[in-house]
TORKOLKE-217585 format. One record per residue (C-alpha): residue in one letter; x, y, z; residue number from 1. Coordinates in nm, 3 decimals, decimal comma, padded with zeros to 5 digits. Example, Ala and Ser with C-alpha at 12.3 -4.5 7.8 and 13.67 -1.06 7.14 Angstrom:
2
pt type A&east 01,230&north -00,450&up 00,780&seq 1
pt type S&east 01,367&north -00,106&up 00,714&seq 2
END
This chain:
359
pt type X&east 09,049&north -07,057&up 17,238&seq 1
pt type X&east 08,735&north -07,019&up 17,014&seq 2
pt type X&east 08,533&north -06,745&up 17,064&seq 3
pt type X&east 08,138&north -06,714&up 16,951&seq 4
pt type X&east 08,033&north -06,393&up 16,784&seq 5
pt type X&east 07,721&north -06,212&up 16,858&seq 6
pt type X&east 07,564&north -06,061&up 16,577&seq 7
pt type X&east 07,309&north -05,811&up 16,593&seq 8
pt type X&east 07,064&north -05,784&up 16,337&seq 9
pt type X&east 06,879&north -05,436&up 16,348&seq 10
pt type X&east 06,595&north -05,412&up 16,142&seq 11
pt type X&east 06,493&north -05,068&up 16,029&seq 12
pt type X&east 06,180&north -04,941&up 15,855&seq 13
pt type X&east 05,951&north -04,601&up 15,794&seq 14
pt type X&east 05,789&north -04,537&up 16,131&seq 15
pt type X&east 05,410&north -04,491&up 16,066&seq 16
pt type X&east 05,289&north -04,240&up 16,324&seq 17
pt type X&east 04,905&north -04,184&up 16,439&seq 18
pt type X&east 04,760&north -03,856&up 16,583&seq 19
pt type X&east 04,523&north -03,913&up 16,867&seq 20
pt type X&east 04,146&north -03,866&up 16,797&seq 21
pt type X&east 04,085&north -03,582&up 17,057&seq 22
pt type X&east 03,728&north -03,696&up 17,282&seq 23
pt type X&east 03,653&north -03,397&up 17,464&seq 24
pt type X&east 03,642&north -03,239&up 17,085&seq 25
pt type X&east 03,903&north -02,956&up 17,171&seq 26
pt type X&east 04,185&north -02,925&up 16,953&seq 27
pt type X&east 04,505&north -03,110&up 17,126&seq 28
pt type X&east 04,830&north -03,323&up 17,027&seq 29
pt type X&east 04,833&north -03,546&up 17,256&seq 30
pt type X&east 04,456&north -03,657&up 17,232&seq 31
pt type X&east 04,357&north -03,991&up 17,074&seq 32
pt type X&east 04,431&north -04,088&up 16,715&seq 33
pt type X&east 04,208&north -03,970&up 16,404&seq 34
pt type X&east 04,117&north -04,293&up 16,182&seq 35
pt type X&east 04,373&north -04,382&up 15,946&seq 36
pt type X&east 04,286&north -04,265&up 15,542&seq 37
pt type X&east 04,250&north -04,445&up 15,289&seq 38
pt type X&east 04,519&north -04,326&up 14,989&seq 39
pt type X&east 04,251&north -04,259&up 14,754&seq 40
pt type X&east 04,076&north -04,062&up 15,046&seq 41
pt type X&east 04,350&north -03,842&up 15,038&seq 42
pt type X&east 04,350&north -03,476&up 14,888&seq 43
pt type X&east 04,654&north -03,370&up 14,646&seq 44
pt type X&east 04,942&north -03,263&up 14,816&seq 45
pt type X&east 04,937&north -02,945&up 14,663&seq 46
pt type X&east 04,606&north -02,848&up 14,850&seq 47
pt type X&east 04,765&north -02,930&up 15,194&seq 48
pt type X&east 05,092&north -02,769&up 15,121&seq 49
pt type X&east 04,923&north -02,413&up 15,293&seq 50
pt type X&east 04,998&north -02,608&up 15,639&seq 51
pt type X&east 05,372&north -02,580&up 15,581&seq 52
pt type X&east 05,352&north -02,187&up 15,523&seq 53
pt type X&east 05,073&north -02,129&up 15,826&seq 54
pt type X&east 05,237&north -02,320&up 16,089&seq 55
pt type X&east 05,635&north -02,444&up 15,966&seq 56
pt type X&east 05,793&north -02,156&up 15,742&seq 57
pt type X&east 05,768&north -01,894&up 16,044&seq 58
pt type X&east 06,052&north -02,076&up 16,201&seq 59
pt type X&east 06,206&north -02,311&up 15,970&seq 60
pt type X&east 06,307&north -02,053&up 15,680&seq 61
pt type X&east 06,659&north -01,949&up 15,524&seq 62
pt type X&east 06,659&north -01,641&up 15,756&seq 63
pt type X&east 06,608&north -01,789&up 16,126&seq 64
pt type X&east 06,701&north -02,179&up 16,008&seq 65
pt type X&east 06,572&north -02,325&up 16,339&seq 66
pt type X&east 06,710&north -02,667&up 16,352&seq 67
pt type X&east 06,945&north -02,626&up 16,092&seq 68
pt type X&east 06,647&north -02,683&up 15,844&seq 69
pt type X&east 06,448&north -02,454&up 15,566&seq 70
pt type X&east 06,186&north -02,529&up 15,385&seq 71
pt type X&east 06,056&north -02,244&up 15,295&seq 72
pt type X&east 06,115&north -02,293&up 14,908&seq 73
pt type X&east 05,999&north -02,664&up 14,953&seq 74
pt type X&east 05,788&north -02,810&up 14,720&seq 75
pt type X&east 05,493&north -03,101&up 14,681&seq 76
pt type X&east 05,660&north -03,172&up 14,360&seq 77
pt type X&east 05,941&north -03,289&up 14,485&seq 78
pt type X&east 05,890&north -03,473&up 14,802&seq 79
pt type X&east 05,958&north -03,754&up 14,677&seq 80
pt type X&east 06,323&north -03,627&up 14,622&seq 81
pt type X&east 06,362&north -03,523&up 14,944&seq 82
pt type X&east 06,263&north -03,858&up 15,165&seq 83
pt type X&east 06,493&north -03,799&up 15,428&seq 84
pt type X&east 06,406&north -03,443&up 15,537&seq 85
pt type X&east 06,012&north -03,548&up 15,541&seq 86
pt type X&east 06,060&north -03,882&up 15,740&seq 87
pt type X&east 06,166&north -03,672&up 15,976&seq 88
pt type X&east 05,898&north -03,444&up 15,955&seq 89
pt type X&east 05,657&north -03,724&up 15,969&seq 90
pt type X&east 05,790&north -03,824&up 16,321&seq 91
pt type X&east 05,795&north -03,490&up 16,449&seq 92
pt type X&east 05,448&north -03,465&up 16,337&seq 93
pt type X&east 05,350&north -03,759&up 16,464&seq 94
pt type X&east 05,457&north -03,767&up 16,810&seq 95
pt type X&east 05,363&north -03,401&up 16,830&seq 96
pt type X&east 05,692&north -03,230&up 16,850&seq 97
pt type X&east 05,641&north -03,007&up 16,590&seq 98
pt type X&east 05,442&north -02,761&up 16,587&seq 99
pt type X&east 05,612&north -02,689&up 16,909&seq 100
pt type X&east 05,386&north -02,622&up 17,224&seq 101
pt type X&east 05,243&north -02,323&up 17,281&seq 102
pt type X&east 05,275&north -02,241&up 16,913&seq 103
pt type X&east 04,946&north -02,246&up 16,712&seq 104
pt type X&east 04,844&north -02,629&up 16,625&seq 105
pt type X&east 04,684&north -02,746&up 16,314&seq 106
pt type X&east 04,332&north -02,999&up 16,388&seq 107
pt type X&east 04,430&north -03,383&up 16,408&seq 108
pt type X&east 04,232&north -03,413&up 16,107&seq 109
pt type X&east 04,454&north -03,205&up 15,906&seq 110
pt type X&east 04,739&north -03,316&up 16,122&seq 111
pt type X&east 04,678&north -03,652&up 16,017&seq 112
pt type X&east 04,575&north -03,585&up 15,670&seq 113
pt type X&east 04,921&north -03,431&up 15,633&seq 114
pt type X&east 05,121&north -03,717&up 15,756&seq 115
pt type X&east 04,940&north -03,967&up 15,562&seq 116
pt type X&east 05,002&north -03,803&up 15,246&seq 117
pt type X&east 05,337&north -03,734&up 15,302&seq 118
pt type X&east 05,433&north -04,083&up 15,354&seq 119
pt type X&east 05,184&north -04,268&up 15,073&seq 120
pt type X&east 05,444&north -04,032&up 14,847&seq 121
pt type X&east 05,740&north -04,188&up 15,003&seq 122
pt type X&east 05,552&north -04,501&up 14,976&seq 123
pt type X&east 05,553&north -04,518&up 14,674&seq 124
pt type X&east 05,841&north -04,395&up 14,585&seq 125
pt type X&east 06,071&north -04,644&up 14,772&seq 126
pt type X&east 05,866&north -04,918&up 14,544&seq 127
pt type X&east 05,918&north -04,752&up 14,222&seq 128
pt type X&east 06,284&north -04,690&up 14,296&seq 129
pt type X&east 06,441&north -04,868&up 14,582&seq 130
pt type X&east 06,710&north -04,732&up 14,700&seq 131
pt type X&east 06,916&north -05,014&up 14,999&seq 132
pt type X&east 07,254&north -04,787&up 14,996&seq 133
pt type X&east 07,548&north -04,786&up 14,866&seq 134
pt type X&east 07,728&north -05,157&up 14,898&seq 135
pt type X&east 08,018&north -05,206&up 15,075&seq 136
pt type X&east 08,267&north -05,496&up 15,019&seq 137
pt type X&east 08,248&north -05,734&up 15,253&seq 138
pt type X&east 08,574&north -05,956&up 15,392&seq 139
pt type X&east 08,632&north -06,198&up 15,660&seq 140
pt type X&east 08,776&north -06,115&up 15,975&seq 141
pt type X&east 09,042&north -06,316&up 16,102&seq 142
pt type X&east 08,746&north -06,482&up 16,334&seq 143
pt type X&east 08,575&north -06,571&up 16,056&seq 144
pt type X&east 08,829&north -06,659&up 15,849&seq 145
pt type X&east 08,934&north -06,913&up 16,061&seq 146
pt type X&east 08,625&north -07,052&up 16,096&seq 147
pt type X&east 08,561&north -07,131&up 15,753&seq 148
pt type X&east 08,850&north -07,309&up 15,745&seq 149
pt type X&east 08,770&north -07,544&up 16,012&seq 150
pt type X&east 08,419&north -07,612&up 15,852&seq 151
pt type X&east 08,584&north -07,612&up 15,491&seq 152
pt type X&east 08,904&north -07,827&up 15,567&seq 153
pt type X&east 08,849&north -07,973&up 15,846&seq 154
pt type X&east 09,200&north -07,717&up 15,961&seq 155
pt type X&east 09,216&north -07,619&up 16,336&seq 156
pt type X&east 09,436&north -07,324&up 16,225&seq 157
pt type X&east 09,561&north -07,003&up 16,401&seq 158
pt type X&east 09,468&north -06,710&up 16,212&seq 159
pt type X&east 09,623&north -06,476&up 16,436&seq 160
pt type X&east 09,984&north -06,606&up 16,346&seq 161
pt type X&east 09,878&north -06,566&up 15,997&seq 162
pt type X&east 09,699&north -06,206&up 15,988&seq 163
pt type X&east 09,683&north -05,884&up 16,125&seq 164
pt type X&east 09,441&north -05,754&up 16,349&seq 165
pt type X&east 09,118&north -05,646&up 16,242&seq 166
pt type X&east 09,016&north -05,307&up 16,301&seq 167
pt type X&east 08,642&north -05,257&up 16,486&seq 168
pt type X&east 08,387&north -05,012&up 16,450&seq 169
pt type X&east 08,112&north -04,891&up 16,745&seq 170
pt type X&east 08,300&north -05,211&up 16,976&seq 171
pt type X&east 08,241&north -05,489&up 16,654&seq 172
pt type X&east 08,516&north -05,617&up 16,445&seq 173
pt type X&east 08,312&north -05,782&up 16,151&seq 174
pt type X&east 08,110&north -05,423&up 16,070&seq 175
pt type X&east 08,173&north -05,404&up 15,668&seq 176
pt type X&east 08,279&north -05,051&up 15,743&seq 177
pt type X&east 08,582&north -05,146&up 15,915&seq 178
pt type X&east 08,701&north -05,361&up 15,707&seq 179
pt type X&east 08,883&north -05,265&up 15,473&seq 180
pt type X&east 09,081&north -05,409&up 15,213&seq 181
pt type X&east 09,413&north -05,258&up 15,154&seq 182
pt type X&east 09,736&north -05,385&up 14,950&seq 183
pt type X&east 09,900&north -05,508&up 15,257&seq 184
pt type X&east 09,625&north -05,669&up 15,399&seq 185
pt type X&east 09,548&north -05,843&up 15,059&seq 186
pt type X&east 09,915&north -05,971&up 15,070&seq 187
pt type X&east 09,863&north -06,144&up 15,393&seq 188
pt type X&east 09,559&north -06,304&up 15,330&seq 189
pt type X&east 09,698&north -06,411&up 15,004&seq 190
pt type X&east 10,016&north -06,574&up 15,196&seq 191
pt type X&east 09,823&north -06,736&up 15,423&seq 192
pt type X&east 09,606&north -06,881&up 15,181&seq 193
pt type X&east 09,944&north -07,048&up 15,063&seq 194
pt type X&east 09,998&north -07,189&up 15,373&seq 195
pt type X&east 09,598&north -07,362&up 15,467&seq 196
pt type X&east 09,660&north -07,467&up 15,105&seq 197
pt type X&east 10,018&north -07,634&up 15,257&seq 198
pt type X&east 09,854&north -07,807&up 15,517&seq 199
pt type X&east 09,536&north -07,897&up 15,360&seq 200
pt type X&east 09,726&north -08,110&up 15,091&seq 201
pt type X&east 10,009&north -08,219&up 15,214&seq 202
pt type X&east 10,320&north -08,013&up 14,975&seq 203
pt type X&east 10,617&north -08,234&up 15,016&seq 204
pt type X&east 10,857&north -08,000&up 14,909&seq 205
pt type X&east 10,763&north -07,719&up 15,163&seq 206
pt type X&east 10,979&north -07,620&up 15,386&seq 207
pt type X&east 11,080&north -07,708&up 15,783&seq 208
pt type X&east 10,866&north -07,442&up 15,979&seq 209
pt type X&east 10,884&north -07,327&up 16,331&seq 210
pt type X&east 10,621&north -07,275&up 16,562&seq 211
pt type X&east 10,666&north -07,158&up 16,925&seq 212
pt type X&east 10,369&north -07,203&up 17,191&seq 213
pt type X&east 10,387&north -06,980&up 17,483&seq 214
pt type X&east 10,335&north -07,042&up 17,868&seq 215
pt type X&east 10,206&north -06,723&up 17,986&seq 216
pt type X&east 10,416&north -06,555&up 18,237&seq 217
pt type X&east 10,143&north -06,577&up 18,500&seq 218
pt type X&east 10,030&north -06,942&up 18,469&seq 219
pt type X&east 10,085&north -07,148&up 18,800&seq 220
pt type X&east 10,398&north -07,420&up 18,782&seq 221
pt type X&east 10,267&north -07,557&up 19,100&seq 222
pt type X&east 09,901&north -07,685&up 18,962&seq 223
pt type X&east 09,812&north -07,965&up 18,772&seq 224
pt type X&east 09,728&north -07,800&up 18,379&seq 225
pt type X&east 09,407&north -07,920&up 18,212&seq 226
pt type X&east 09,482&north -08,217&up 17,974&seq 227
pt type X&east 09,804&north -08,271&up 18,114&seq 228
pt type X&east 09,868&north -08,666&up 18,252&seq 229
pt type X&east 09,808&north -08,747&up 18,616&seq 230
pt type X&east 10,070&north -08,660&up 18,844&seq 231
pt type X&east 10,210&north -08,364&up 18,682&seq 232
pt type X&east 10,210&north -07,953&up 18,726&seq 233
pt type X&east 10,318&north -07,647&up 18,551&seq 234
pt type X&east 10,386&north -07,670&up 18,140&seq 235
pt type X&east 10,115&north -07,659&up 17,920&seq 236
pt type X&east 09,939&north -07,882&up 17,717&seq 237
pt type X&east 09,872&north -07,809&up 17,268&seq 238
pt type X&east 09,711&north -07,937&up 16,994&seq 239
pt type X&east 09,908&north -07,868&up 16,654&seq 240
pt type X&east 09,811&north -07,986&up 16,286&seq 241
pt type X&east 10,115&north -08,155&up 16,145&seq 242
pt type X&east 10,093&north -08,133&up 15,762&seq 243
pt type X&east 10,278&north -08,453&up 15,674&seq 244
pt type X&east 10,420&north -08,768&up 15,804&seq 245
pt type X&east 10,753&north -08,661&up 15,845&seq 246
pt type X&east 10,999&north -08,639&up 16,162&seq 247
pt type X&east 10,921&north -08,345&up 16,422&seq 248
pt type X&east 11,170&north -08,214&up 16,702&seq 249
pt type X&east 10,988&north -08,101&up 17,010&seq 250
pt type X&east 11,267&north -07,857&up 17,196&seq 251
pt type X&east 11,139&north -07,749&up 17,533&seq 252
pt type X&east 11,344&north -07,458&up 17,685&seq 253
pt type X&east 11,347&north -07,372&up 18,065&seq 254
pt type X&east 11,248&north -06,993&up 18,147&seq 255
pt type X&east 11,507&north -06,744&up 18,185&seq 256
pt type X&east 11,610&north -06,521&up 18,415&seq 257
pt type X&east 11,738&north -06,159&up 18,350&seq 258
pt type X&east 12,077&north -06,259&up 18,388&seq 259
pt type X&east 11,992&north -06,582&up 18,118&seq 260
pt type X&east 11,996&north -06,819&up 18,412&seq 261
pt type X&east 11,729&north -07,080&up 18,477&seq 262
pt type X&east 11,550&north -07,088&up 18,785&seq 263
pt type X&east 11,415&north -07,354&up 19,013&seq 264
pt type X&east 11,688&north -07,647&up 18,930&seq 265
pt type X&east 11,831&north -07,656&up 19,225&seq 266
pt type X&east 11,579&north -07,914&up 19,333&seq 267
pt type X&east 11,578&north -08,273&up 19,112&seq 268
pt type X&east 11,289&north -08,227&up 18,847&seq 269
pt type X&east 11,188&north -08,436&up 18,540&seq 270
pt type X&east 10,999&north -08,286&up 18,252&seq 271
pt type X&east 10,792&north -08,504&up 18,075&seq 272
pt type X&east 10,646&north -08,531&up 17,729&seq 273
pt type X&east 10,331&north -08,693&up 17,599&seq 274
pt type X&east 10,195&north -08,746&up 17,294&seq 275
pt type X&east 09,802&north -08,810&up 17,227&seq 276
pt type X&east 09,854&north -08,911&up 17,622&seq 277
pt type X&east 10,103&north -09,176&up 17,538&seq 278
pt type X&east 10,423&north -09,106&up 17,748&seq 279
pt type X&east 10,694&north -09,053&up 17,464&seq 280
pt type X&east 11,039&north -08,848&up 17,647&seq 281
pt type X&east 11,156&north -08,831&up 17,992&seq 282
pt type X&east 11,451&north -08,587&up 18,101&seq 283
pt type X&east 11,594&north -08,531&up 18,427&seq 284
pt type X&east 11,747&north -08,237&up 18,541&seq 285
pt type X&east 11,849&north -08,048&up 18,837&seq 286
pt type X&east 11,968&north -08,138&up 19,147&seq 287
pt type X&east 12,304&north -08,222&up 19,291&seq 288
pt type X&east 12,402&north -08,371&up 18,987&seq 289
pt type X&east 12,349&north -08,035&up 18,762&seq 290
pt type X&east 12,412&north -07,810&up 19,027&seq 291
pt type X&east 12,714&north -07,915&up 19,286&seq 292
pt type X&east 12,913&north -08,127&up 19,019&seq 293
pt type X&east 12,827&north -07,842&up 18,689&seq 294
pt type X&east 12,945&north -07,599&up 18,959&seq 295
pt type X&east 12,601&north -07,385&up 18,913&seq 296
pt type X&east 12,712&north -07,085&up 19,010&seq 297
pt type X&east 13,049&north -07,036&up 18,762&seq 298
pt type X&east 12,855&north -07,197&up 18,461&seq 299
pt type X&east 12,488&north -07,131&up 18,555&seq 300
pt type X&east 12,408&north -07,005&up 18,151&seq 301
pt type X&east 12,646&north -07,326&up 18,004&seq 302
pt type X&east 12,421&north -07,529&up 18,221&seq 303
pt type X&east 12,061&north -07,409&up 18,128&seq 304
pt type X&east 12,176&north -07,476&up 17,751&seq 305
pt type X&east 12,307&north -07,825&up 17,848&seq 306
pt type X&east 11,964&north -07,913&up 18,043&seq 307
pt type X&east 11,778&north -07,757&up 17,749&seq 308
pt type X&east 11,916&north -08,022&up 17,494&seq 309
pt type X&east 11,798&north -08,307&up 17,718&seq 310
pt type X&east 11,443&north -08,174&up 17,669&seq 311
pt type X&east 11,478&north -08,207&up 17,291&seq 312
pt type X&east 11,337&north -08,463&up 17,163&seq 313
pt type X&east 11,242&north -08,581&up 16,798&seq 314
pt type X&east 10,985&north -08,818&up 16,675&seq 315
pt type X&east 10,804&north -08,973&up 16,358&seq 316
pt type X&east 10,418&north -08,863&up 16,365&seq 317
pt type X&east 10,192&north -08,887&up 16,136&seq 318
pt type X&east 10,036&north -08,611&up 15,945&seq 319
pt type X&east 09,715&north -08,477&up 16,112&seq 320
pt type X&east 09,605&north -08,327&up 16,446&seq 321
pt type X&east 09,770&north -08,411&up 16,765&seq 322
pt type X&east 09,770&north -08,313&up 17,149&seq 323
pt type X&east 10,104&north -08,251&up 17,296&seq 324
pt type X&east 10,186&north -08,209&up 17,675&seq 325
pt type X&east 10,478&north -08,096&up 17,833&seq 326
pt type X&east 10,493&north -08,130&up 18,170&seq 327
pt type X&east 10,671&north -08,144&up 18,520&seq 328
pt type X&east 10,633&north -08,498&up 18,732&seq 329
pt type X&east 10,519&north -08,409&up 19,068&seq 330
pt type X&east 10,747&north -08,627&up 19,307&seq 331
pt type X&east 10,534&north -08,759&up 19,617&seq 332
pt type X&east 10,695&north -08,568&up 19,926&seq 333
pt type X&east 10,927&north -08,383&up 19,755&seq 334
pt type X&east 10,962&north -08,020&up 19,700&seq 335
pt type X&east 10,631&north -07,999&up 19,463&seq 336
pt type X&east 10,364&north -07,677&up 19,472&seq 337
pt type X&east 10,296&north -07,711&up 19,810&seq 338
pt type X&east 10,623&north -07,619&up 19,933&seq 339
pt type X&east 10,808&north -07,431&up 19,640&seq 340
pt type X&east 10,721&north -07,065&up 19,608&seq 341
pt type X&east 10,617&north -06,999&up 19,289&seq 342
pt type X&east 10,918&north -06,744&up 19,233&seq 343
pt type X&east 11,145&north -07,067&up 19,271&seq 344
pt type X&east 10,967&north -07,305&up 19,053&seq 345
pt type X&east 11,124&north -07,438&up 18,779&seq 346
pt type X&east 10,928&north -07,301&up 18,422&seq 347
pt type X&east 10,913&north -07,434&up 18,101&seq 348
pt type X&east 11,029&north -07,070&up 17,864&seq 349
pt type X&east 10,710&north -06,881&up 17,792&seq 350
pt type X&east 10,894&north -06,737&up 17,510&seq 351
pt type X&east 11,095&north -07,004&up 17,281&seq 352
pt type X&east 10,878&north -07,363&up 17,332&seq 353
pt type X&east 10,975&north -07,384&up 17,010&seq 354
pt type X&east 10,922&north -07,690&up 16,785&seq 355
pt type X&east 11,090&north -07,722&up 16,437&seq 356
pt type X&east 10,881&north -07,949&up 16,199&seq 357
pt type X&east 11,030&north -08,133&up 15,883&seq 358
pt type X&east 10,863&north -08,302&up 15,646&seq 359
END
């Protein structure tokens, strides 16, 4: 199944913060904001820098170290060398956080004038010498990988047969930080390159592969499966890319019990198997026939094996994408979904629906 990945996209920037122009004309943080100055209205830094030692240092100093910060050997000079500790500043400024109430407050003029000098220095700074990080190497994940396959080749391909899982990061698995690139994981990617490079072109030399597709230990036998033809339940229905034109050997196997018997073929059954919809191999099984005259009970495991080799069934197909279905017919009155618990019901193996392919 193909699964659509939301990306977030979080843009990030230097919050400007405005003090409030105080109306009633009495000094206060939260009152209205002072008009904005113009950078070449501003004073030097180095004439403001008093407001740091009459209303931060008391607090923020290498003795007490409130907030885990000092700045009590700070510098003008070299603000622009420390952008991260005065961002912050500038938003506790801003937003009135700092000085903390009840402690003495500068005016919103000076407030302000403060602010806006701190960040035309950071300004300009992060023009004269951007700084976006550190880059980190980016990869596909196996999501994506498979993707640009598709859109590349035109290949439908799993890439979870072909890679390991990719590791996530805050509940994403395509954050850069996650993944990495290690030896192994190089390997595998560079193996299955090998093998979309296989399919893409067609290598007649390769070699006969096998590829098993699953019916999940909880999916109804008694239903009618999406895609499957009219008139029959349980199995499961697959689309595979066949590299070549070449014969293929479909080999259906009947689920197991714990005791490697098959269950459910005590009743007559046929399993059927279509190609692109076209009707292609027919097998009955079950019955009186397997059960009374095979003498079920003393040869139950002999007999699975013997019905499983009726199911085989091989084919010439032409290289490219095809559906396959492999089915159950559902006999009119007979012992179908309705009546059969699903305990009972015959099951195609959800572990070896395995199909050998050579070229």
């Amino acid at each position: 199944m193909k699964k659509r990945t939301l990306s977030a996209i979080i843009v990030t920037g230097l919050s400007l913060g405005l003090s409030a122009c105080n109306n009633s004309g009495e000094d206060s943080v939260d009152s209205g904001a002072a008009p904005q100055l113009a950078v070449q209205e501003l004073p030097p830094m180095e004439d403001q820098w008093n407001m740091i030692y009459d209303y931060c240092v008391d607090c923020h100093n290498e003795t007490d170290y409130t907030g885990g910060l000092s700045i009590e050997y700070a510098s003008p000079d070299f603000v622009h060398e420390e952008g991260e500790i005065w961002e912050k500043a500038i938003k506790k400024l801003a937003t009135g956080q700092m000085p903390p109430l009840g402690e003495e407050q500068p005016s919103p003029e000076q407030r302000q004038t403060f602010i806006a000098s701190l960040e035309a220095i950071l300004n300009q700074e992060a023009q004269e010498n951007p700084n976006p990080g550190a880059p980190v190497l980016p990869r596909l994940n196996r999501t994506e990988y498979q993707n640009s396959i598709r859109d590349l080749l035109a290949l439908d391909i799993d890439a979870s047969a072909m890679l390991i899982s990719d590791d996530s990061a805050e509940g994403f698995d395509n954050m850069s930080t996650a993944l990495q690139v290690s030896a192994t994981l190089l390997e595998g990617y560079v193996a299955a390159s090998g093998r979309v490079a296989a399919l893409a072109v067609g290598n007649p030399d390769m070699t006969p592969d096998f590829v098993s597709y699953r019916v999940p230990s909880d999916a109804s036998q008694d239903r009618h499966v999406m895609g499957a033809p009219i008139g029959t339940v349980g199995g499961l229905v697959f689309d595979h890319y066949f590299p070549l034109d070449g014969t293929y050997e479909l080999s259906p196997k009947l689920w197991r019990s714990i005791q490697d018997e098959a269950r459910g073929i005590e009743f007559p059954s046929t399993l059927e198997i279509t190609i692109d919809k076209v009707p292609v191999h027919t097998a009955n099984f079950g019955g009186y026939l397997d059960t009374e005259q095979g003498e079920f009970s003393a040869n139950s495991f002999q007999l699975a094996e013997d019905i499983d080799e009726r199911f085989k069934f091989t084919t010439l197909l032409s290289a490219g994408e095809h559906t396959i279905a492999v089915n159950f017919s559902r006999v009119p009155g007979g012992p179908n979904g309705e009546i059969w618990r699903q305990p009972d019901r015959t099951s195609l193996d959800r572990d070896p629906l395995k199909r050998p392919s050579s070229p």
